[in-house]
C-alpha positions as CSV (number, residue, x, y, z in Angstrom):
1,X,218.4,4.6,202.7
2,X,217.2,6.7,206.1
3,X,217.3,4.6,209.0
4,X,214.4,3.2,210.4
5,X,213.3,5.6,214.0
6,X,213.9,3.1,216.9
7,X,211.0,1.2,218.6
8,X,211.8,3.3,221.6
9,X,211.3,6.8,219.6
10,X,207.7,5.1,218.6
11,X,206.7,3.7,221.5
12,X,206.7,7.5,223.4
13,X,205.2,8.7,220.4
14,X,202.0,6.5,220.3
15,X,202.3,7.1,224.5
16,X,201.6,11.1,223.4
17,X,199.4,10.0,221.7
18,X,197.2,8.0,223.7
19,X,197.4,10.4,226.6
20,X,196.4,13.7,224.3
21,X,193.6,11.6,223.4
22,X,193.0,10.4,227.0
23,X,193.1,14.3,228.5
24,X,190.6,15.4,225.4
25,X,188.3,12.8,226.0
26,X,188.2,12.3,230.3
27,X,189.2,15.8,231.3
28,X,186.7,18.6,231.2
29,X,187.4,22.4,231.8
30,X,184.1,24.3,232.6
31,X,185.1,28.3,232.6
32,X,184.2,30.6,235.5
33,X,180.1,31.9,235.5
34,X,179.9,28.5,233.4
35,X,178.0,24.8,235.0
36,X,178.6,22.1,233.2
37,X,176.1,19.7,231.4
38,X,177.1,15.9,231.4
39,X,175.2,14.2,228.7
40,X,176.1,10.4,228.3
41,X,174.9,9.3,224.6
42,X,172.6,12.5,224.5
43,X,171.1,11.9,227.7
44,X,171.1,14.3,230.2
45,X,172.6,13.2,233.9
46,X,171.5,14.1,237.1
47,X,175.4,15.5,238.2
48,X,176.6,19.3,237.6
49,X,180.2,20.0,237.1
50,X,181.3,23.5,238.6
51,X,184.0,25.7,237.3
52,X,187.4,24.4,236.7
53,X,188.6,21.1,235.8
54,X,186.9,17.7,236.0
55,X,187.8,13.9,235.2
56,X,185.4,12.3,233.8
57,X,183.8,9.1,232.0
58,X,185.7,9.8,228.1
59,X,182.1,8.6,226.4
60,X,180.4,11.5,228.2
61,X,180.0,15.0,226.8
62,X,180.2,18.3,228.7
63,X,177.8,21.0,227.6
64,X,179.0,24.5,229.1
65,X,176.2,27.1,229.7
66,X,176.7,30.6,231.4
67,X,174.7,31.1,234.5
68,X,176.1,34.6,235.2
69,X,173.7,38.1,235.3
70,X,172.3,38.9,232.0
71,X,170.1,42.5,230.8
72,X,167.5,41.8,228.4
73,X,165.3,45.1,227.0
74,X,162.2,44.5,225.5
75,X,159.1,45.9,224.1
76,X,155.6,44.4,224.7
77,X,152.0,46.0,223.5
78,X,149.1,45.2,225.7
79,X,145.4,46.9,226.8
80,X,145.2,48.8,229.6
81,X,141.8,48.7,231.9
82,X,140.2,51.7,230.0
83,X,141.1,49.7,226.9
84,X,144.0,52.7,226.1
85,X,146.9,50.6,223.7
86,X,150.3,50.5,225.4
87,X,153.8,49.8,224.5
88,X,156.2,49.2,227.5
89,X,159.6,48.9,227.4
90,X,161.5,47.0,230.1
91,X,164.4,46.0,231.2
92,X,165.2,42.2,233.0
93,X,168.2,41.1,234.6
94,X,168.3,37.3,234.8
95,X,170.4,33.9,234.9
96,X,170.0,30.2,234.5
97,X,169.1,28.7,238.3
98,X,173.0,27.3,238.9
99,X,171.8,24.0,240.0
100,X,168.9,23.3,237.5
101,X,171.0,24.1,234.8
102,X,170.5,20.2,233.0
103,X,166.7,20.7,233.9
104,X,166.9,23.8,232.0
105,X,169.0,22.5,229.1
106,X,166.8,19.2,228.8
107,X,163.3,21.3,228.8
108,X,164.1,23.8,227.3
109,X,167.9,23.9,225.3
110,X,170.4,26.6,225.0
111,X,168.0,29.1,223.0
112,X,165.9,29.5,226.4
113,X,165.7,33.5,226.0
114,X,163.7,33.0,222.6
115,X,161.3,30.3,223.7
116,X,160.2,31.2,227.6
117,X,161.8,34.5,228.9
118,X,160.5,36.5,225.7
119,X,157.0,35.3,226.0
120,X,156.8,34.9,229.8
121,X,157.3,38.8,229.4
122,X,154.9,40.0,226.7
123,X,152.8,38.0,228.9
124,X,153.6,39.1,231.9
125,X,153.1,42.8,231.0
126,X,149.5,42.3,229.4
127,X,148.0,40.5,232.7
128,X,149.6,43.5,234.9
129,X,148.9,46.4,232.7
130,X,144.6,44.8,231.9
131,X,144.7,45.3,236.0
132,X,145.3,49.0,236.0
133,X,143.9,51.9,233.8
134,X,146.5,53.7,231.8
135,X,146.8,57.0,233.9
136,X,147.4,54.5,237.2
137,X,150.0,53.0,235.4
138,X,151.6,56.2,235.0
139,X,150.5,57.2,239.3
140,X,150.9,54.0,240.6
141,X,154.5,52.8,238.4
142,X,155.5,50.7,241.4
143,X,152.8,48.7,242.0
144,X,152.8,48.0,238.2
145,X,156.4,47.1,238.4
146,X,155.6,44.8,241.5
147,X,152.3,42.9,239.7
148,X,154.6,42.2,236.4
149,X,157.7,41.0,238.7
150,X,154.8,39.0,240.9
151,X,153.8,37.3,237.0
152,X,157.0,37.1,235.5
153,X,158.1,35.0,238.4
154,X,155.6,32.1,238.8
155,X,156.3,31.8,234.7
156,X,160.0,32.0,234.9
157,X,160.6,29.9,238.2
158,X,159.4,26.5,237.1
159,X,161.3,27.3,233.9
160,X,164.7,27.2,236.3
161,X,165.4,31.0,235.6
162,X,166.0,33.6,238.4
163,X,165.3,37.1,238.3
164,X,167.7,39.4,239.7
165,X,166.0,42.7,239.0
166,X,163.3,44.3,237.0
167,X,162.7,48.0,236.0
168,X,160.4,49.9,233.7
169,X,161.6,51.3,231.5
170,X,159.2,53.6,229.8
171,X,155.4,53.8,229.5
172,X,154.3,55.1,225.7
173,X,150.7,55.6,224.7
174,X,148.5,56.9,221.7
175,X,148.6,59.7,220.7
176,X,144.6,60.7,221.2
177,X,145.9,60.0,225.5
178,X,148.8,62.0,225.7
179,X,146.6,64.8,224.3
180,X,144.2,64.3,226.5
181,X,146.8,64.0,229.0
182,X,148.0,66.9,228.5
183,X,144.8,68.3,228.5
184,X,143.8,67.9,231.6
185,X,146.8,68.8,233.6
186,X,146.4,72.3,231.4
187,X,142.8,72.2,233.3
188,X,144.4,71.3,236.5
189,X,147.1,73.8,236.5
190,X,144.1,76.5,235.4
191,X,142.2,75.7,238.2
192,X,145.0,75.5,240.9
193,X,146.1,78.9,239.3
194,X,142.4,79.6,239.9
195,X,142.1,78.7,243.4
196,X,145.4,80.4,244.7
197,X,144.1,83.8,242.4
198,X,140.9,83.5,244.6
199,X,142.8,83.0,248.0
200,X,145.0,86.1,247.1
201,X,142.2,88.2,246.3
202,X,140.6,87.1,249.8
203,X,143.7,88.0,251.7
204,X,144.0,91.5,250.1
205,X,140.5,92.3,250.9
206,X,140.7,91.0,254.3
207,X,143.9,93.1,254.9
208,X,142.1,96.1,253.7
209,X,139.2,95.5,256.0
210,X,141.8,95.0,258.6
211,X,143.4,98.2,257.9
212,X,140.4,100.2,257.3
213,X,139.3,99.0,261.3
214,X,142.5,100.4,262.3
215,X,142.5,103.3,260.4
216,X,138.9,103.9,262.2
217,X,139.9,102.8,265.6
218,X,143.0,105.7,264.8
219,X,140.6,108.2,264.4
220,X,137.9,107.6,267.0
221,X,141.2,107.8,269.4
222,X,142.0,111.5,268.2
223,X,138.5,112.4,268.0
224,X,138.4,110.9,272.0
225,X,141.3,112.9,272.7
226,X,140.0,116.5,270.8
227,X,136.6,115.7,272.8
228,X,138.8,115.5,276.0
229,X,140.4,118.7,275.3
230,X,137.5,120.9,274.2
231,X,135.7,120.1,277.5
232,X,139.1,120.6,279.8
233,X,139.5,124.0,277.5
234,X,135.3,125.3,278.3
235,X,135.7,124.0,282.0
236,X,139.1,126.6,282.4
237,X,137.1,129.0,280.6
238,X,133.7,129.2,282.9
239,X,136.4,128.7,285.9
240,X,135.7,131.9,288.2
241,X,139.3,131.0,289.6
242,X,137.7,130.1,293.1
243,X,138.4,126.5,294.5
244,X,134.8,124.6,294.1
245,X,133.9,122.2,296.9
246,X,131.9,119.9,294.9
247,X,132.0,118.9,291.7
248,X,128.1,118.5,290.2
249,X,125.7,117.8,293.2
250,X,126.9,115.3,295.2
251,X,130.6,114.7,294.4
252,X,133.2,116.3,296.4
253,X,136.0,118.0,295.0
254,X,139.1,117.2,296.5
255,X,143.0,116.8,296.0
256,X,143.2,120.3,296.0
């Protein structure tokens, strides 16, 4: 027959026991990024347990949620002003509001992306982009980016989420607007073309005036200068070689 374990051997093990079942039951662990939800016969309390680990009433439950930075990239399809269909992808980075986070779990629950932060952005992105027609939302991209953050927030901030940054991602249209797009900056680049052909063509023909008035001053110079020198040449030729005294009726000629 084995021998019966002594009392004492039993004893420590229903001790063990008891105080495994005492650490699972009033001892929490909530991870780092994490808050914990206390929950006491599936009601939500009013206290917050941070990171690490916590003592606590053994009939209450902890429910960890992550309250660190997350990226979520999505498509919405709205109307612009000029009625032009548009598909925008952006890109949010968000997390739970740290000291809401049993607000958020009692409104809301863990699935929070799917039922407000999803629709708070198709939202979001059709009241911003109905404000703008679709070539301003290509010229003006940050003050569309500013008037989607502006809607996103008063939707997401009584939800208890924070936004930490927002970005456009892309802009796509029909296909009938990027033709006539592309259209008219072919026109506009014709026309600049145009405009700086026409201001060359000026600025040649000015420099050829230019020139030609100083080709012409050039030769009213030499013809000056040959007029000069035929006179000087008939004056030496009619010269009797005698010193004249005056030079027409009146003027004196001296220096001689």
């Amino acid at each position: 027959m084995n021998p019966k374990p002594p009392k004492a051997v039993i004893a420590g093990g229903i001790i063990v026991i008891v105080l495994v079942l005492l650490a699972t039951t009033c001892l929490a662990v909530v991870p780092a990024g994490h808050r914990g939800v206390i929950t006491l016969f599936g009601k939500v309390q009013d206290q917050i347990f941070d990171e690490g680990i916590h003592v606590k009433n053994p009939f209450k439950a902890v429910q960890n949620i992550e309250v660190r930075t997350r990226k979520l990239q999505v498509e919405a399809d709205s109307a612009s002003k000029d009625l032009q269909s548009v598909s925008t992808t952006i890109a949010l980075n968000y997390h739970p509001s740290p000291e809401a986070v049993n607000k958020l779990f009692q409104e809301v629950g863990l699935d929070y992306g799917n039922r407000i932060i999803d629709p708070a952005i198709q939202e979001s992105v059709k009241a911003a982009a109905a404000k703008f027609t679709a070539e301003e939302l290509i010229t003006k991209r940050s003050e569309v980016k500013a008037e989607i953050i502006d809607q996103l927030r008063g939707r997401l901030q009584t939800k208890h989420i924070v936004i930490d940054d927002f970005s456009i991602v892309n802009f796509d249209f029909s296909e009938q607007f990027n033709q006539a797009i592309e259209s008219k900056q072919t026109a506009e680049q014709n026309a600049l073309k145009a405009e700086r052909d026409l201001e060359r063509v000026k600025l040649e023909a000015q420099q050829k005036i230019e020139q030609a008035k100083a080709e012409a001053e050039s030769l009213r110079l030499q013809r000056l200068e040959i007029s000069q020198a035929m006179l000087q040449l008939r004056w030496i030729e009619k010269w009797d070689g005698k010193t004249p005294q005056y030079w027409g009726n009146a003027t004196p000629f001296i220096g001689l």
